[in-house]
C-alpha angles and dihedrals in degrees: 000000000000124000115256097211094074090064095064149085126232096260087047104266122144121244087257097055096063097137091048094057088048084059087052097053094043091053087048100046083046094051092045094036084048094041090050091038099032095229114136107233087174090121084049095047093051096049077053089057105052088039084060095040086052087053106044085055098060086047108049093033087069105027116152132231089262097045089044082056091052089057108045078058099049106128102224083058116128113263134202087268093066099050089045087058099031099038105022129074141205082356116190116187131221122218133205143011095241094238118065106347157300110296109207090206091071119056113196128174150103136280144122128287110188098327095317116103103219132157122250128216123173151144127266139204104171126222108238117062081245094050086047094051082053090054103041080238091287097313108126120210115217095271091060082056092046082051098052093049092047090046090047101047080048083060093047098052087053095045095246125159122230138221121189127191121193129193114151131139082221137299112304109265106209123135094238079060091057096048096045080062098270092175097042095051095061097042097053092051092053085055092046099044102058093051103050106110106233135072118287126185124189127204128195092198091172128339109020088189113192121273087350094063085048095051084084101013107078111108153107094293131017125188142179138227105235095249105033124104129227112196143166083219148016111265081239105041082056085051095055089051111045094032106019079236125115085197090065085073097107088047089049091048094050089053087041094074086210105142123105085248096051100043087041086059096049088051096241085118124066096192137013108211110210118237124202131275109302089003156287091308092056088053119031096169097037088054095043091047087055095047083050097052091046097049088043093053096046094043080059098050095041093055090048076070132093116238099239089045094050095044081048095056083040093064096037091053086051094041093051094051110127089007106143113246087247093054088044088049088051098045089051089052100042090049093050092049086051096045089052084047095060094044096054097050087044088052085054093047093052098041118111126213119232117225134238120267112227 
């Protein structure tokens, strides 16, 4: 994978936003050249502002896949460490898979969300270099995946609820990973996961790398941060692949179909969460306070359901993944007319004849 920092500028903009790091540098040059001088620029520095509003929105507003990608990178992005500390409360973590070891890739524990006391899994890259070497950079080995199902059938023998947030470039590929059962991990947790008999909400809040990003994201909803990407593969990994070019990578994540817009289209996404003005990494508290709101109004909605009905909707949104629109048309039909069917031969069952009067 490339390094981001080469995509950036020195005060962290992304090779795209060009005019909008030349806004930066004017309204800093104006509040050091006023604070030296004692002249107040703040008229100037507001005409500034709305110049570099204006322009974030054209940007952002037709972003391609690549430059989607670029952003859900970006390293001033919010991690899992910042909702923990900014959504959850009272968060306890829980260590270990009981088997080999604790994976610091993967982050599981309880806490409160709103007033609803959910477990959280997620994915974490760490901040620090130090913190990024912990975590593999994101990439979980199978025992971080062997900790995230026992903490989550411990959740479902108590009834709670769980939240997983998923941000991860892909599972980590080492040998020592294959041989721990890589494969097996994440496919057991897919089984598993679509089984356990409470709610259960996933959130790619960046990289939704391939069967990494699966490994936690199978459940009754699953939504998207606006700029996130969700993927079978890396852009350049496809490259590599179809044209033996890692240059090819904006060409690969055009084909990929792997922005929020594009899934939620296809119907793989259930909800796209909206991020700030020129993204998640320009407005840490405003994007946590909409992953909140989202997590606290579906929670709502999920534990209004009956458990049969929800591990019921859980199988048929698994079942319609990569259905056609027409097929899914069809099946919709077809149940309603059987639906009408059996009411009306359970109207004639249950019908009594009058009888006669003498």
């Amino acid at each position: 994978m490339p390094d981001n920092n080469n995509r950036l500028s020195n005060g962290g903009h992304l090779e795209f936003e060009e005019k909008v790091a030349d806004h930066d540098s004017q309204m800093n040059e104006l509040r050091k050249l006023g604070s030296i001088k004692g002249i107040d620029y703040s008229t100037e520095i507001r005409q500034l502002q709305r110049q570099q509003v204006t322009e974030l929105k054209r940007i952002y507003s037709n972003l391609t896949a690549w430059q989607t990608v670029q952003v859900a990178r970006h390293p001033n992005r919010p991690i899992l460490s910042d909702y923990l500390s900014l959504m959850v409360k009272d968060f306890r973590e829980l260590h270990g898979d009981r088997c080999f070891g604790d994976d610091r890739a993967i982050v599981t524990g309880l806490g409160h969300i709103g007033r609803e006391r959910v477990l959280v899994v997620g994915q974490n890259k760490g901040k620090t270099t130090k913190q990024k070497i912990a975590c593999n950079f994101g990439s979980p080995n199978p025992e971080g995946y062997r900790k995230a199902m026992a903490k989550m059938k411990f959740a479902e023998k108590f009834g709670i609820p769980i939240v997983t947030l998923i941000d991860t470039p892909g599972a980590y590929p080492g040998i020592g990973a294959e041989e721990r059962g890589q494969a097996q991990a994440i496919a057991v947790n897919l089984h598993q996961m679509s089984r356990l008999k409470v709610p259960i909400i996933c959130i790619v809040i960046g990289e939704g790398g391939s069967g990494g990003a699966l490994g936690i994201g199978v459940g009754d909803r699953l939504a998207m941060l606006e700029f996130a990407y969700y993927s079978v593969i890396s852009p350049e990994g496809c490259a590599a692949i179809l044209w033996r070019d890692g240059s090819q990578a904006p060409k690969a994540a055009e084909a990929l179909k792997l922005t929020s817009k594009d899934l939620y289209k296809l119907g793989l996404v259930d909800t796209v969460i909206n991020e700030p003005l020129g993204g998640a990494h320009r407005n840490l508290h405003d994007t946590v306070y909409n992953v909140e709101r989202y997590i606290i109004k579906t929670l709502r909605d999920l534990k209004r359901t009956k458990l049969d009905n929800l591990l019921d909707n859980r199988y048929k949104k698994l079942r319609s993944i990569g259905v056609s629109p027409a097929e899914k048309l069809r099946r919709k039909t077809q149940a309603g007319k059987d639906r009408m069917k059996e009411a009306m031969e359970d109207i004639s069952t249950k019908r009594k004849r009058i009888p006669a009067k003498v």
